[in-house]
N, CA, C, O and CB atoms as a CASP TS submission, in Angstrom:
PFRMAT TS
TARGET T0000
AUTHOR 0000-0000-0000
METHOD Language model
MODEL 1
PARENT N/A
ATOM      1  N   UNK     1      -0.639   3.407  13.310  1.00  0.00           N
ATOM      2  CA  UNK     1      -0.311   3.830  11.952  1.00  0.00           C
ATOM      3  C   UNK     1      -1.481   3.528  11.019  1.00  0.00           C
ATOM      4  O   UNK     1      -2.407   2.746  11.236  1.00  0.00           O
ATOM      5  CB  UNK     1       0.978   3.128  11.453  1.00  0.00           C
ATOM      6  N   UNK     2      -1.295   4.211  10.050  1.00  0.00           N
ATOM      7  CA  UNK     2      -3.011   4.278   8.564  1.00  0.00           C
ATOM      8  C   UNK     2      -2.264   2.982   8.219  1.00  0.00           C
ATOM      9  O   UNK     2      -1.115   2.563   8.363  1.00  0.00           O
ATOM     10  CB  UNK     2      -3.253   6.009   6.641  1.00  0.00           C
ATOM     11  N   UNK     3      -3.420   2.528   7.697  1.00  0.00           N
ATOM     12  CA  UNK     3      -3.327   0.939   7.426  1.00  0.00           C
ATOM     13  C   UNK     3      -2.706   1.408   6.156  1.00  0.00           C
ATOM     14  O   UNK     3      -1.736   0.684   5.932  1.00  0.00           O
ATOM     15  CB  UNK     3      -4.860  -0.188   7.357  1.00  0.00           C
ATOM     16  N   UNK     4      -2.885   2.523   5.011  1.00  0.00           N
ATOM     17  CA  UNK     4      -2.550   2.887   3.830  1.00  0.00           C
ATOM     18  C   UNK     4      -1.296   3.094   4.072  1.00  0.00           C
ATOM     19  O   UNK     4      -0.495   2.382   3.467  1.00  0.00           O
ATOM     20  CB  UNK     4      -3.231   3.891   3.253  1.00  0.00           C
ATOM     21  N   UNK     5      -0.760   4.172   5.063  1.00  0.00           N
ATOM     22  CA  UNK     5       0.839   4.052   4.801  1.00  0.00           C
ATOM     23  C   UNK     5       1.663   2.754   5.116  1.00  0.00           C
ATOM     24  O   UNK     5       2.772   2.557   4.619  1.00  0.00           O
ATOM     25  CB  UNK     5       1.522   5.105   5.635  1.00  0.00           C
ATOM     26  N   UNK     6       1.089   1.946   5.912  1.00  0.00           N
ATOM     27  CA  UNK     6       1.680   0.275   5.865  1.00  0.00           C
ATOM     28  C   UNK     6       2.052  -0.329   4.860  1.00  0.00           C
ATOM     29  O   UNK     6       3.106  -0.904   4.587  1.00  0.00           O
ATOM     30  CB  UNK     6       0.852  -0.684   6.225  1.00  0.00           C
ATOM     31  N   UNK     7       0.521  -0.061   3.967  1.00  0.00           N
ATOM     32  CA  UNK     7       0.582  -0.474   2.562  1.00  0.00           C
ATOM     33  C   UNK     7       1.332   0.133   1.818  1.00  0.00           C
ATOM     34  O   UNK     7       1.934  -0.744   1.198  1.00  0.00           O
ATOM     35  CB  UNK     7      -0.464  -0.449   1.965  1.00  0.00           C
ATOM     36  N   UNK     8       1.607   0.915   1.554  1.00  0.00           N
ATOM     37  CA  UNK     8       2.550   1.817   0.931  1.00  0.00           C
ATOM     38  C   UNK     8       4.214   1.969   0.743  1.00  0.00           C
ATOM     39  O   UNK     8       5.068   2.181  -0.119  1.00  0.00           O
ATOM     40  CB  UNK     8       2.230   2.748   1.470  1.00  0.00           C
ATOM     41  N   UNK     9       4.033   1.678   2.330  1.00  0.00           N
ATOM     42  CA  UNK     9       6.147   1.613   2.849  1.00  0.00           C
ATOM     43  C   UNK     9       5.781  -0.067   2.461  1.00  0.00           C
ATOM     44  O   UNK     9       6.584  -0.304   1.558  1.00  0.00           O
ATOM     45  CB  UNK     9       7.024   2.118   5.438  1.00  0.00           C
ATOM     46  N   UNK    10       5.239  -0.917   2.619  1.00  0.00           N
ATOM     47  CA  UNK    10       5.277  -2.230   2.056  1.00  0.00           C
ATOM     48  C   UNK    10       6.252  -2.352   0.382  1.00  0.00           C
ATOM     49  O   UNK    10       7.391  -2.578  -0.028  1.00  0.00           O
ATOM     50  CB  UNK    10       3.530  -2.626   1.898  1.00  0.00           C
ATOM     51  N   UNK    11       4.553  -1.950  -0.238  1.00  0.00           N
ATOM     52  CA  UNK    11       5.227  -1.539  -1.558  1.00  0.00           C
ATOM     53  C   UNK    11       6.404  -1.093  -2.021  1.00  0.00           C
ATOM     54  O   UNK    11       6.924  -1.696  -2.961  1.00  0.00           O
ATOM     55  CB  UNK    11       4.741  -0.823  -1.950  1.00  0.00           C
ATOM     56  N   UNK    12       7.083   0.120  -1.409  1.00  0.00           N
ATOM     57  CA  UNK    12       8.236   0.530  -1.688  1.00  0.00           C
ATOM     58  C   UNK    12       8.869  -0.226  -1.078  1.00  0.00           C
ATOM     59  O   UNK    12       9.862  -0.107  -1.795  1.00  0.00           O
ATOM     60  CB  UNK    12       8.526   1.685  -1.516  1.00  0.00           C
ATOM     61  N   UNK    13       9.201  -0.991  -0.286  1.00  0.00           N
ATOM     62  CA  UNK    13      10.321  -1.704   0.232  1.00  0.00           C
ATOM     63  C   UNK    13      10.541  -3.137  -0.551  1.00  0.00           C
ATOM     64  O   UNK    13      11.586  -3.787  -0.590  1.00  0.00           O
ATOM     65  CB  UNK    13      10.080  -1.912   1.795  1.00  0.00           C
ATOM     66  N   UNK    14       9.146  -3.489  -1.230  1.00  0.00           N
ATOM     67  CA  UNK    14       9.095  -4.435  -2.301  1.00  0.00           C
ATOM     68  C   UNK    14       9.958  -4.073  -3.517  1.00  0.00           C
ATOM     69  O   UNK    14      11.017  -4.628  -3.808  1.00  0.00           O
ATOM     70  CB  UNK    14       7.703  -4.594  -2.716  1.00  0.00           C
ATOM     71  N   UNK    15       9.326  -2.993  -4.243  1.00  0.00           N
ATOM     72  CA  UNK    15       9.853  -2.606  -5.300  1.00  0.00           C
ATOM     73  C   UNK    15      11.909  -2.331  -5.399  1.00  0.00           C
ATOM     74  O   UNK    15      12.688  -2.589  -6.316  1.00  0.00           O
ATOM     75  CB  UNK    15       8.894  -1.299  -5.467  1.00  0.00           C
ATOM     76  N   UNK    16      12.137  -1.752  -4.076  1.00  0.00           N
ATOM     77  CA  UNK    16      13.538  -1.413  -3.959  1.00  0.00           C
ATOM     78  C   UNK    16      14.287  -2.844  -3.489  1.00  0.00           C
ATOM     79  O   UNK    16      15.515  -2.830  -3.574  1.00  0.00           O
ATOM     80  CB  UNK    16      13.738  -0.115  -2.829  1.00  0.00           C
ATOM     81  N   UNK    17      13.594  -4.195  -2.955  1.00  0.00           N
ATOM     82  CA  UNK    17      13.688  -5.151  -2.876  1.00  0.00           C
ATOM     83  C   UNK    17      14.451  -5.841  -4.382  1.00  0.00           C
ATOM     84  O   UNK    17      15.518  -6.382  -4.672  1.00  0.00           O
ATOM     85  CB  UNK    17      12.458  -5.441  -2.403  1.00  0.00           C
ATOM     86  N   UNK    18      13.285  -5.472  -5.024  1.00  0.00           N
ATOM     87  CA  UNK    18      13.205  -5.951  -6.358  1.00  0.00           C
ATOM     88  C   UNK    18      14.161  -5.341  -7.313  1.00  0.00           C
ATOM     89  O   UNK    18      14.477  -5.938  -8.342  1.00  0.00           O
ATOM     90  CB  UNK    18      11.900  -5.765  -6.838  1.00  0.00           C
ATOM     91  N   UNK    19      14.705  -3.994  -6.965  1.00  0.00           N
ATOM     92  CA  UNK    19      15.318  -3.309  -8.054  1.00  0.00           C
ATOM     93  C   UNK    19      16.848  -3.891  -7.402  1.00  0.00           C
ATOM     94  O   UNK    19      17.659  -4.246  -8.257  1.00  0.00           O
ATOM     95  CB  UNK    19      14.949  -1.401  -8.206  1.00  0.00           C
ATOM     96  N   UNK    20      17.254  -4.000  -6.022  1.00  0.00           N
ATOM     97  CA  UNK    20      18.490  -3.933  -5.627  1.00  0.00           C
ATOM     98  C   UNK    20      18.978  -5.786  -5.778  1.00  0.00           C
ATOM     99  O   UNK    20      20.084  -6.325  -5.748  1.00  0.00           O
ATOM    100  CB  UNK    20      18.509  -3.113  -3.967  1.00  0.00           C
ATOM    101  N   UNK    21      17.618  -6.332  -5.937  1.00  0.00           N
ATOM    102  CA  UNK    21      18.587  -7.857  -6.084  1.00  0.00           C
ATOM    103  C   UNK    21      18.219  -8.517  -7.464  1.00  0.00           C
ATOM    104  O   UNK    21      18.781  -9.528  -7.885  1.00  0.00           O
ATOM    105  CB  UNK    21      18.167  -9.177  -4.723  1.00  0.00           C
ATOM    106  N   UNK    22      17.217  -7.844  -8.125  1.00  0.00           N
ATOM    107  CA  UNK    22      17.372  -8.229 -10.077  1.00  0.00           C
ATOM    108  C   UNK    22      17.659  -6.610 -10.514  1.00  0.00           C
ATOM    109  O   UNK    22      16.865  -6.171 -11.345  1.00  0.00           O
ATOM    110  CB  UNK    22      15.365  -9.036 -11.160  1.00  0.00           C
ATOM    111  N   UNK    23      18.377  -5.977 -10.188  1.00  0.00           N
ATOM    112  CA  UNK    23      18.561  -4.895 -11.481  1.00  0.00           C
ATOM    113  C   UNK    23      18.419  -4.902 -12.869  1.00  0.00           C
ATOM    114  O   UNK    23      17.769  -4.021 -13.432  1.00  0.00           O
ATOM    115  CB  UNK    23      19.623  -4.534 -11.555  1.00  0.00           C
ATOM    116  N   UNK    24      19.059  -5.971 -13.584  1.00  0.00           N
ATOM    117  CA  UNK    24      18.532  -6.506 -14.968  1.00  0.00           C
ATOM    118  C   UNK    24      17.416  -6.353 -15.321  1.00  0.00           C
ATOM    119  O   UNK    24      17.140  -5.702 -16.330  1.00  0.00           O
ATOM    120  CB  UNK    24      18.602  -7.684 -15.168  1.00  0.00           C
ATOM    121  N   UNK    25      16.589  -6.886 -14.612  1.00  0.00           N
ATOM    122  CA  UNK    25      14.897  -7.998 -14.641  1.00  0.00           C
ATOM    123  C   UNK    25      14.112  -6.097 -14.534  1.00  0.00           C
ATOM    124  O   UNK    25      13.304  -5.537 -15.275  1.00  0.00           O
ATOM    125  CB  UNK    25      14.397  -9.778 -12.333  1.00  0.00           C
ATOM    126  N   UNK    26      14.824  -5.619 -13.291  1.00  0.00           N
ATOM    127  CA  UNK    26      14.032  -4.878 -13.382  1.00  0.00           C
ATOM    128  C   UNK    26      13.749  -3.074 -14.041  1.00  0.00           C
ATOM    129  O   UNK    26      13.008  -2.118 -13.817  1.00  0.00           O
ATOM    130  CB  UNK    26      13.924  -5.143 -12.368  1.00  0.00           C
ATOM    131  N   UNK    27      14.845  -3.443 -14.912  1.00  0.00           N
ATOM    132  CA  UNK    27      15.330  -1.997 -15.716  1.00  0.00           C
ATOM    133  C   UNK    27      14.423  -3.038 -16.971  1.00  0.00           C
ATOM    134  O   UNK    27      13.390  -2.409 -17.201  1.00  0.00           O
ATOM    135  CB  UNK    27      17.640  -1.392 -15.965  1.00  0.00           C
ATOM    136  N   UNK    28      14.427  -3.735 -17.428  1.00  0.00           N
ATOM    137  CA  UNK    28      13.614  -4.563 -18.105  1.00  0.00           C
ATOM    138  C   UNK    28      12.135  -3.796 -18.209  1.00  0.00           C
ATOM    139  O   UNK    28      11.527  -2.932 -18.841  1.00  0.00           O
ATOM    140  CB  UNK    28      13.598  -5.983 -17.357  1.00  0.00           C
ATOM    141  N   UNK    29      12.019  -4.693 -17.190  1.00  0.00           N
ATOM    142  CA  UNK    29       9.917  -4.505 -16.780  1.00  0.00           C
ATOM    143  C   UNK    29      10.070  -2.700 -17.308  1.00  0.00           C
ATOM    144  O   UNK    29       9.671  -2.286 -18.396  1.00  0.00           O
ATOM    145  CB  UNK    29       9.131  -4.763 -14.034  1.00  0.00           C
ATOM    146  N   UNK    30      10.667  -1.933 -16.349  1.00  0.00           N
ATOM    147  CA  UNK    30      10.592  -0.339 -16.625  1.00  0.00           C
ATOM    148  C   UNK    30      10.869   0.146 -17.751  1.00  0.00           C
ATOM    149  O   UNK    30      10.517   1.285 -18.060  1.00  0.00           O
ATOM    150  CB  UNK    30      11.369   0.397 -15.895  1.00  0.00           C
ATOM    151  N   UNK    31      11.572  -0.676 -18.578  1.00  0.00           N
ATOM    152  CA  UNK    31      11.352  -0.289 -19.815  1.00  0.00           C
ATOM    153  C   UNK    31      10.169  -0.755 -20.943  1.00  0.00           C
ATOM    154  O   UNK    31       9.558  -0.018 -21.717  1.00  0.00           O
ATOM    155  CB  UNK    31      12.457  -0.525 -20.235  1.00  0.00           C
ATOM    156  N   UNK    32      10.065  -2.046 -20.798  1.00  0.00           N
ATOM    157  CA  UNK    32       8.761  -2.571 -21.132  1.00  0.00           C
ATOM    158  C   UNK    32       7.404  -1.905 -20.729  1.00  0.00           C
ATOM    159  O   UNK    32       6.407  -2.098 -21.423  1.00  0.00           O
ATOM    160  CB  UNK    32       8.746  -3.799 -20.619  1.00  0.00           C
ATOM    161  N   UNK    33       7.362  -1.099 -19.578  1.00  0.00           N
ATOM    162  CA  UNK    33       6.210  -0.211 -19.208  1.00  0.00           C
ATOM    163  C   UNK    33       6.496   1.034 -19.805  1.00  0.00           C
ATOM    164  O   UNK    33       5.546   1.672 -20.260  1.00  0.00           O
ATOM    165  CB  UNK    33       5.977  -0.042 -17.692  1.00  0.00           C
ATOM    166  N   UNK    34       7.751   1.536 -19.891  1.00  0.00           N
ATOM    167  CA  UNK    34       7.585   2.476 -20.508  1.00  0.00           C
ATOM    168  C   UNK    34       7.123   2.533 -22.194  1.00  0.00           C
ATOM    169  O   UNK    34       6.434   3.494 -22.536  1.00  0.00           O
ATOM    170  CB  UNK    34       8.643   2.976 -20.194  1.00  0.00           C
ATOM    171  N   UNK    35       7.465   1.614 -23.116  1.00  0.00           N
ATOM    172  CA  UNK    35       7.081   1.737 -24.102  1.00  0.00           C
ATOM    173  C   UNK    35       5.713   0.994 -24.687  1.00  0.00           C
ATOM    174  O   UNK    35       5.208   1.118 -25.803  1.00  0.00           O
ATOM    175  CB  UNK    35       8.072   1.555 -24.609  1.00  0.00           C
ATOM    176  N   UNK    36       5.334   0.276 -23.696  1.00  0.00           N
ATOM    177  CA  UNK    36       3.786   0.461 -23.731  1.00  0.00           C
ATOM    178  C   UNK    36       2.766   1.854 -23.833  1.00  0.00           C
ATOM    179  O   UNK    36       1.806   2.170 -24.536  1.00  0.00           O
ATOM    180  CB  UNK    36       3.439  -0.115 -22.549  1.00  0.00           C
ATOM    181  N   UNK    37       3.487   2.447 -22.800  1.00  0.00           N
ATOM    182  CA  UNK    37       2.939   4.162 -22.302  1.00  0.00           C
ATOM    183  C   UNK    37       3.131   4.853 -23.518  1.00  0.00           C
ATOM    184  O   UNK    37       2.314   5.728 -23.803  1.00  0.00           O
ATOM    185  CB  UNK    37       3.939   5.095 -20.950  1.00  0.00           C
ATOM    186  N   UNK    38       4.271   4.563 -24.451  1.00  0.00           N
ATOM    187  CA  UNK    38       4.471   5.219 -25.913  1.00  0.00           C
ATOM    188  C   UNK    38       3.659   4.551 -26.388  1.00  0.00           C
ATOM    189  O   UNK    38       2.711   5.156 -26.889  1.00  0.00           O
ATOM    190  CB  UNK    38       5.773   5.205 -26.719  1.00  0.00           C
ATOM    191  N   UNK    39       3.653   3.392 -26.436  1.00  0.00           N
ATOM    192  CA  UNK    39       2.586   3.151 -27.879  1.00  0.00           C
ATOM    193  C   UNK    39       1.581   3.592 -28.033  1.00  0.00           C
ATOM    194  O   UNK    39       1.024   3.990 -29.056  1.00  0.00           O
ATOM    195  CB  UNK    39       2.130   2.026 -28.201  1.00  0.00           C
ATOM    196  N   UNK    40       1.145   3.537 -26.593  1.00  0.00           N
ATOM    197  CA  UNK    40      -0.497   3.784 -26.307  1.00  0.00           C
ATOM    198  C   UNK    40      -0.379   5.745 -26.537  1.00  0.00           C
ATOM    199  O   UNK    40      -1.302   6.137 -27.251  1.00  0.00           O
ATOM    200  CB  UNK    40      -1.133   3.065 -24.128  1.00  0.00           C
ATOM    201  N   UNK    41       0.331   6.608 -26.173  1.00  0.00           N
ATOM    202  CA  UNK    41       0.201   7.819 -26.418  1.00  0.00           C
ATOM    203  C   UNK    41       0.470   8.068 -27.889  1.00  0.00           C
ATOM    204  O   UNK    41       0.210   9.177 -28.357  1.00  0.00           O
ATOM    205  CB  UNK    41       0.985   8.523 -25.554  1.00  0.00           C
ATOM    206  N   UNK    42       0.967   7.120 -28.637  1.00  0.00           N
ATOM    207  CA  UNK    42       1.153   7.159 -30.144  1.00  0.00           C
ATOM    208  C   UNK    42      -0.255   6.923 -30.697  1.00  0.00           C
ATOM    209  O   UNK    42      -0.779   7.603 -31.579  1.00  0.00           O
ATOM    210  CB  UNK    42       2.240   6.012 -30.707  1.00  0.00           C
ATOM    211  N   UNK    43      -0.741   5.987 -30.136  1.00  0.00           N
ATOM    212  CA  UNK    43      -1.875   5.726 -31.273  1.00  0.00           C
ATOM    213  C   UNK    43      -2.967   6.611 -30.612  1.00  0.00           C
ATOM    214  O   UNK    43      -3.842   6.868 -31.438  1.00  0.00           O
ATOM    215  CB  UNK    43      -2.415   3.939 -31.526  1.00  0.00           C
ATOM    216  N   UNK    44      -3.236   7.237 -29.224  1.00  0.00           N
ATOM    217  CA  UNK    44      -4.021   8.130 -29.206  1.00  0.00           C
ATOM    218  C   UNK    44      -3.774   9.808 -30.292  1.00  0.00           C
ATOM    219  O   UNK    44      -4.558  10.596 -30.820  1.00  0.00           O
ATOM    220  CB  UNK    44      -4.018   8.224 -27.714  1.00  0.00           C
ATOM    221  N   UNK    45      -2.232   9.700 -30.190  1.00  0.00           N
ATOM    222  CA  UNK    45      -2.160  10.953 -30.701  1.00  0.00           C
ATOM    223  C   UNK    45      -2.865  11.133 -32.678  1.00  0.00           C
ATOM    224  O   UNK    45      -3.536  11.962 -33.292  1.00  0.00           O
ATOM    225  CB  UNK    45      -0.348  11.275 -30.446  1.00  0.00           C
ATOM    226  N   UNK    46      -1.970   9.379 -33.100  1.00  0.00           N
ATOM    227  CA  UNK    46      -2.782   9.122 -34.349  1.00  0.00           C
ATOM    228  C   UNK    46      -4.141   9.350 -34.467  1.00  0.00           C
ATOM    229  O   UNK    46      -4.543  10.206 -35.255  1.00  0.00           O
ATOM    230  CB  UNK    46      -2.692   7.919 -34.683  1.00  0.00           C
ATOM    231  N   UNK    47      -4.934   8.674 -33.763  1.00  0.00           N
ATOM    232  CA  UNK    47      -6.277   8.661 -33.537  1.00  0.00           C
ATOM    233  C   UNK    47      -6.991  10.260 -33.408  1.00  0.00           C
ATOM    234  O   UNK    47      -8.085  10.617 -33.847  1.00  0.00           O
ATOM    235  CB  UNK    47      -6.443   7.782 -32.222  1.00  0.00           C
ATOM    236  N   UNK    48      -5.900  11.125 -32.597  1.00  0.00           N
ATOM    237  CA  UNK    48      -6.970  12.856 -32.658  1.00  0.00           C
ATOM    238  C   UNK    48      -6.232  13.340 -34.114  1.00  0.00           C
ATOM    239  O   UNK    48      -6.850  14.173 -34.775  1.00  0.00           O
ATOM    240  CB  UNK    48      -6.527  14.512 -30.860  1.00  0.00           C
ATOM    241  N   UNK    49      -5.026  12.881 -34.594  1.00  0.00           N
ATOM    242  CA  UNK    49      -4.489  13.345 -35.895  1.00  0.00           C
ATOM    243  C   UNK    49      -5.825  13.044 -37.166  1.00  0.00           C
ATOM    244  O   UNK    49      -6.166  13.722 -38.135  1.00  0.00           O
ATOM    245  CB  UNK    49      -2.891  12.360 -36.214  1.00  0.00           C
ATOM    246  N   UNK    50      -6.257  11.927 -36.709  1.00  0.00           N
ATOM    247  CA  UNK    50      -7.150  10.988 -37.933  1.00  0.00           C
ATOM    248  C   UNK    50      -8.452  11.848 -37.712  1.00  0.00           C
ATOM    249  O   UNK    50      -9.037  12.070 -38.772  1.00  0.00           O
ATOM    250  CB  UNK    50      -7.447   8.946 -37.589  1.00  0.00           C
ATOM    251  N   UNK    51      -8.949  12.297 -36.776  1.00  0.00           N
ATOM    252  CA  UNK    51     -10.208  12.777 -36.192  1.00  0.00           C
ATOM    253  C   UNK    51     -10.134  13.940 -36.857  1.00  0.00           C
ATOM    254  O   UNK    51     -10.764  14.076 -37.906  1.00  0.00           O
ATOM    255  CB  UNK    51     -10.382  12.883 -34.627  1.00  0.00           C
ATOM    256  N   UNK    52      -9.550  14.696 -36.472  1.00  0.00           N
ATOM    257  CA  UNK    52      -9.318  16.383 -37.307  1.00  0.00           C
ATOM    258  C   UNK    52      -8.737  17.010 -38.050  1.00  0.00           C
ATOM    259  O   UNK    52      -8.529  18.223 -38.018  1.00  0.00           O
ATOM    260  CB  UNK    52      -9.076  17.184 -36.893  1.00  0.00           C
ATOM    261  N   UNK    53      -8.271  15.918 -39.125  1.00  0.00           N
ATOM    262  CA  UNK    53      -7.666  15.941 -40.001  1.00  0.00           C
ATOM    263  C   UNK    53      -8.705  16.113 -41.442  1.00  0.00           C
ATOM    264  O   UNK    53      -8.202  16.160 -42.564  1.00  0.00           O
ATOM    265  CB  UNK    53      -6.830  14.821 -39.795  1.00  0.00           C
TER
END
């Protein structure tokens, strides 16, 4: 087997690890990443608003 898909089914078996025995903790983190991803697409969008404005 690719040493990458090892790594990979690893990962996912971590992550579903993680989601099936903290569900809390980890609807958390996913939301906390998600609104990082907003902020940061907010202030880029400010930033081309400010540029060509």
């Amino acid at each position: 087997m690719n040493a990458k898909k090892v790594v990979l089914l690893a990962v996912v078996a971590l992550v579903l690890f993680y989601v099936i025995s903290q569900p809390a903790q980890a609807a958390a983190a996913v939301q906390g990443l998600l609104s990082w991803l907003r902020d940061g697409a907010e202030a880029i969008i400010t930033f081309l608003k400010n540029l060509f404005a």
